[in-house]
N, C-alpha and C positions, 0 to 999 in steps of 0.2 A: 568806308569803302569808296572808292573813286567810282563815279556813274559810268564812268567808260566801263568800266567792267562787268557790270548789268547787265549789257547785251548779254556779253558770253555765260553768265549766271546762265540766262534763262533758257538758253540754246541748251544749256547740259539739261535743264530741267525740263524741258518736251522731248530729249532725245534720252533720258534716263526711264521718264514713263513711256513710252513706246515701247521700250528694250522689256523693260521688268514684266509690263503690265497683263501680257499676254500670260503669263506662269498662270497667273487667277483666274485666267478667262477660257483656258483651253478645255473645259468642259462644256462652258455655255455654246461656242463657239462649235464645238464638234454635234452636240443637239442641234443646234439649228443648221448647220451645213450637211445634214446625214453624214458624218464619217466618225469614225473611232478616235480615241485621243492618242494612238498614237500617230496618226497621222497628222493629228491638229500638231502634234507636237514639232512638225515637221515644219512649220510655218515658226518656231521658235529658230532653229538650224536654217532656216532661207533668209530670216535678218541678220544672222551669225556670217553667212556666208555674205550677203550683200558689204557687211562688212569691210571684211578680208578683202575682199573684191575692190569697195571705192576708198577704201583708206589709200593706197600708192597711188592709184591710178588716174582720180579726179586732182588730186595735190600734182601730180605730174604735170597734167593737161593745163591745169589754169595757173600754176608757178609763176610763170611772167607777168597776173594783174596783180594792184593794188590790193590788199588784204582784205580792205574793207568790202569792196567787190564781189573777193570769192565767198566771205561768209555768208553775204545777201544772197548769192547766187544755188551755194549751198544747202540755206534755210528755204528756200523758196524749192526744192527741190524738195526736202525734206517734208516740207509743210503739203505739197499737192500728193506727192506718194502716198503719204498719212490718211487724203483724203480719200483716193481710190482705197484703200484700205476699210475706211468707215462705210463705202456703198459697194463694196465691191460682192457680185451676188451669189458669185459660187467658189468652192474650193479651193480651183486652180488661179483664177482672177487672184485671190485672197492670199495665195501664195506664191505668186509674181510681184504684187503689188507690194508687199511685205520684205522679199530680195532687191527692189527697188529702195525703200527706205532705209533699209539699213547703208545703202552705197555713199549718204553722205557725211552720215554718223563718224566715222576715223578722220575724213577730213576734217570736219565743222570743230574736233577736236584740236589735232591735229595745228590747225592755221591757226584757229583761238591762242593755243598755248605758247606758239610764238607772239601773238598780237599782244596777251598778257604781261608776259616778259619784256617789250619793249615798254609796254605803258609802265610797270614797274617802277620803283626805285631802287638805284645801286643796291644791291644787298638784300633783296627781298623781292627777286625775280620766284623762288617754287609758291612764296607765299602770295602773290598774283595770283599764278596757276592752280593754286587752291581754293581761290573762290570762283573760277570758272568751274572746277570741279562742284563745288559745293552744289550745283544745282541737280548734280547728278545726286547727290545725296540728300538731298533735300524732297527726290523723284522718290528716292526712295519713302524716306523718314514721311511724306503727305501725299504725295503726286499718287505713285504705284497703287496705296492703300484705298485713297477715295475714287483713282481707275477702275478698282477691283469692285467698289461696293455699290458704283452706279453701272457697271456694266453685269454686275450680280444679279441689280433689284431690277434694273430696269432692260435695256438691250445692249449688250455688247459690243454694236458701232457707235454707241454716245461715250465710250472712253477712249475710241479714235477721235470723235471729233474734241473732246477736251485738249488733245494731243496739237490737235488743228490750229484750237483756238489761241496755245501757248505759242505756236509757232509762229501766229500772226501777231503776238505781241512781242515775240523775240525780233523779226523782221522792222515792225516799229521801232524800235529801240536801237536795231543798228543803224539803221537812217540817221537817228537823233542824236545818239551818244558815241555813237563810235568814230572816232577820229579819222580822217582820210592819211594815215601813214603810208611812204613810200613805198616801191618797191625794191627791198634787200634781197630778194633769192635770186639765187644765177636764173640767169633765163636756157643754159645747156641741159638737154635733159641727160644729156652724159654726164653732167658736173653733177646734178642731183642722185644721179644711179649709179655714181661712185661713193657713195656714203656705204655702198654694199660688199665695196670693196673691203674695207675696214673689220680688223678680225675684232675688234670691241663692239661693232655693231653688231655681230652674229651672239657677242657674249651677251649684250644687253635682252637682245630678240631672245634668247634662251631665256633668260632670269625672268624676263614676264611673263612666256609663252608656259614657261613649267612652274614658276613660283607661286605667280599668282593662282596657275590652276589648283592650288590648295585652299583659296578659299574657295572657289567654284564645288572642290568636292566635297565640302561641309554646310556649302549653303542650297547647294542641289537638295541637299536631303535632309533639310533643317524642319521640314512638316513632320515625316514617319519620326525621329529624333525625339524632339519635342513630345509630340503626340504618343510614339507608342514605350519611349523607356523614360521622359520626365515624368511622363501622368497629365499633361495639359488635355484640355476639352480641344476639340477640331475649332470649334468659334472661339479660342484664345489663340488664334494663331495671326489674325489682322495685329491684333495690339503686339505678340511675339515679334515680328514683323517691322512692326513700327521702334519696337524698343533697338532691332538689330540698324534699322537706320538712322536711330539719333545716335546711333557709336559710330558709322558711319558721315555723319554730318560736323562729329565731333572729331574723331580720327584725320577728317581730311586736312581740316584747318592745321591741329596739332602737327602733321606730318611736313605741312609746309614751313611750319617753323625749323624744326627739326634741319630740314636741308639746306637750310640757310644757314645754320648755326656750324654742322659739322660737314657740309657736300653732300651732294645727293646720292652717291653710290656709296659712303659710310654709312647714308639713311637705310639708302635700299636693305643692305646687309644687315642691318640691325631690324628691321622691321620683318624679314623677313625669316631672321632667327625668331622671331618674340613669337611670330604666329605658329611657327613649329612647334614652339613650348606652349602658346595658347592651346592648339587644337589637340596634343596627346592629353593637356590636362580636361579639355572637355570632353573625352574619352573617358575617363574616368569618372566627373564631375557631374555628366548627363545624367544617371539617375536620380539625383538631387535637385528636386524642383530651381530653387532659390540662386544654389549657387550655377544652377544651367542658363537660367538668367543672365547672370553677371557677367556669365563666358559668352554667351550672346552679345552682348552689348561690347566684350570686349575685344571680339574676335573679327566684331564689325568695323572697329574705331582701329582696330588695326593693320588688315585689311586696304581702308580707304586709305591711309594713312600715306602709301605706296602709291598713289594717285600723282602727287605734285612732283617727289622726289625721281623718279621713275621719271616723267616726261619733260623733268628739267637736266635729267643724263644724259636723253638722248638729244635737246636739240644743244646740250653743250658738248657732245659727242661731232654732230656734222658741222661739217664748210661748204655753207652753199647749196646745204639742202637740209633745212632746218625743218622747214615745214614736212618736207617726205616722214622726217623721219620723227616728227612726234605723232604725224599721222599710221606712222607702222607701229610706233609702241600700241596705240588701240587694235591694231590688225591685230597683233600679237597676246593683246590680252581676250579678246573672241575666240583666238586660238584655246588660250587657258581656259575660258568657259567652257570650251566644249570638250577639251580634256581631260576636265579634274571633274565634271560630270560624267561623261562617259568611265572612267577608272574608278570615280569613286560608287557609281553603280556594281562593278564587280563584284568585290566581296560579300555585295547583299545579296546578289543573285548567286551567291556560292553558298548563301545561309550563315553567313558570319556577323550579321545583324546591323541594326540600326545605328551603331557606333562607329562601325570598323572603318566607314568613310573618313573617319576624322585622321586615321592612322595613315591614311593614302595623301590625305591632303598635308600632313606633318612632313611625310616625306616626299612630296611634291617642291613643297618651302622649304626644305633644307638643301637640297639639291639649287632650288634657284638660290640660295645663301650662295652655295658652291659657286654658282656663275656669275656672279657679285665679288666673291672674292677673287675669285681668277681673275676679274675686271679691273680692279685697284692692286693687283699683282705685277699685270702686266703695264698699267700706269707708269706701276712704283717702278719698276725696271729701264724705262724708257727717261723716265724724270730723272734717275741718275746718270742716264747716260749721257744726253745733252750736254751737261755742259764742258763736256770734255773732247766730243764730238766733233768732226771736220764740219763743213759749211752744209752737205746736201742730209746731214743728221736728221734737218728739223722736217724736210718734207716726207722724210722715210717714215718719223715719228706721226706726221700727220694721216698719212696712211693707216697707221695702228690704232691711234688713241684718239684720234680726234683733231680738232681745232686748236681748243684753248685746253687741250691738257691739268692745269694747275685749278682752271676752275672746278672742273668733274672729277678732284682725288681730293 
């Protein structure tokens, strides 16, 4: 692994625990602030929303610095949010402070996945991006778990400050190892907010924003699942947990191979058939201790998998606003958490049980398959046409598909 890449490892790994870590704590957290968990829960939707919110907006604002700049700049935002987070003493504090931290998370992505990319070698641009990822998965597979079990035993602002401490050695690291690379993005934010113009960018935006919401609505409900149709004890759910993140940590890397070998939106498409076919069989599977396992670990590893492939479509998709737009693929996948949670709650609150989520998330991924193939549809259509094309062909096609076309089909 190249040290240049460490920084952004470790950025996904304080901003994957922060994201997760609160699912474990929103009980401790509603005890000591007097409110009910469903408000606590509310403070899970204020980082979702922060999001949404800084993923376009910060990538807009600071586009015209050096990269290395905006990550510093970003982590250091991230890292004091965190902190008001960990002292923050009431409610509402706790849930500002919480919409705050999330607003650098899609950036600090986002830039990363471009900075990745260019450290890269020819040919092995998603598999960079997948070890920026990786530390997102690695949040999961150790970070999230030991978040949960010192904020459990002990108080629930010391898995904020863990958060702190990761972010202050992320910050370290990009001083040290990260390279002072140019500025590449148009500095127009017209040039940038034309990536929006492009009908492949609305297809991309679809295929994360509905695809991925099919793991959200199997991992939202992966406690009652486990617990009440495999037969797991409630204290077998840290290690459950931990097993769906080593498929996750495992998943990410393999997926970055994957896109290198066949393009990223044949990746996309296949990966997000397989978890369709994962999640109807864990439907089935769930009552079986062992093999509920296996669909764990494998529905995780597939899942992440869609991490590298996915955020090397979209910035092979823009011209000129590369950053915006691997920074909206993360708006867009918050979008899916909150989606494929919200929909796959329904049918439980219809009393169609502990599985039926997994039926919403199958057809949440097949549907984003759908927006993946319409994607390399309309590629295919435009790649034929070119070369038979008058001269203003290629900017009409830039409008549609992108930049570099032949690399994202």
């Amino acid at each position: 692994m190249k040290k240049s890449l460490l920084p952004l490892m470790f950025g996904g790994l304080g901003i994957g625990i922060t994201e997760f870590v609160m699912m474990g704590l929103l009980e401790d957290i509603a005890r000591d602030l007097h409110i009910d968990i469903p408000s606590a829960g509310h403070l899970i939707a204020a980082y979702a929303l922060g999001v949404v919110i800084g993923a376009p907006l910060l990538v807009v604002i600071a586009g015209r610095y050096p990269p290395k700049r905006i990550l510093v700049g970003l982590m250091i935002l991230f890292t004091v949010f965190n902190a008001f987070s960990a002292f923050a003493p009431s409610y509402t504090s706790l849930l500002i402070s919480r919409l705050l931290a999330g607003l650098p998370h899609g950036a600090f992505f986002g830039v990363g996945s471009v900075v990745a990319s260019r450290l890269a070698q020819p040919g092995k641009e998603a598999q960079a991006i997948s070890l920026m990822f990786a530390g997102l998965t690695i949040a999961n597979l150790i970070g999230v778990p030991l978040g949960t079990y010192v904020g459990q035993q002990l108080v629930w602002r010391y898995s904020f400050a863990i958060v702190v401490l990761v972010g202050l050695v992320t910050l370290l690291s990009l001083n040290r190892w990260l390279p002072n690379l140019p500025v590449r993005q148009a500095g127009s934010v017209k040039t940038q907010l034309g990536f929006f113009r492009q009908r492949s960018a609305w297809l991309i935006i679809g295929m994360i924003a509905i695809g991925t919401g099919g793991l959200f609505s199997w991992y939202s409900y992966i406690s009652p699942l486990m617990t009440k149709v495999s037969g797991f004890a409630e204290t077998s759910m840290t290690y459950i947990l931990m097993l769906a993140g080593l498929g996750m940590f495992i998943g990410n890397l393999l997926g970055g191979r994957l896109a290198d070998l066949v393009s990223p939106a044949k990746a996309s498409m296949m990966l997000l058939i397989a978890m369709a076919i994962a999640l109807v069989s864990q439907q089935y599977l769930a009552v079986y201790p062992v093999p509920s396992l296996v669909m764990t670990f494998i529905i995780g590893g597939i899942a992440f998998a869609l991490s590298a492939p996915i955020q090397m479509l979209m910035i092979n998709t823009a011209k000129g606003s590369e950053m915006l737009a691997a920074s909206v693929s993360q708006a867009s996948f918050n979008i899916g958490n909150a989606l494929g949670a919200f929909l796959g709650g329904l049918p439980i609150a219809m009393g169609y049980g502990y599985t039926a989520p997994e039926w919403v998330g199958a057809a949440m991924a097949a549907i984003g398959a759908l927006f993946a193939l319409s994607f390399i549809t309309l590629q295919a259509r435009h790649l034929r046409v070119l070369p038979t094309a008058g001269p203003g062909a290629h900017k009409e096609a830039e409008k549609v598909i992108g930049s570099d076309p032949k690399a994202i089909f």
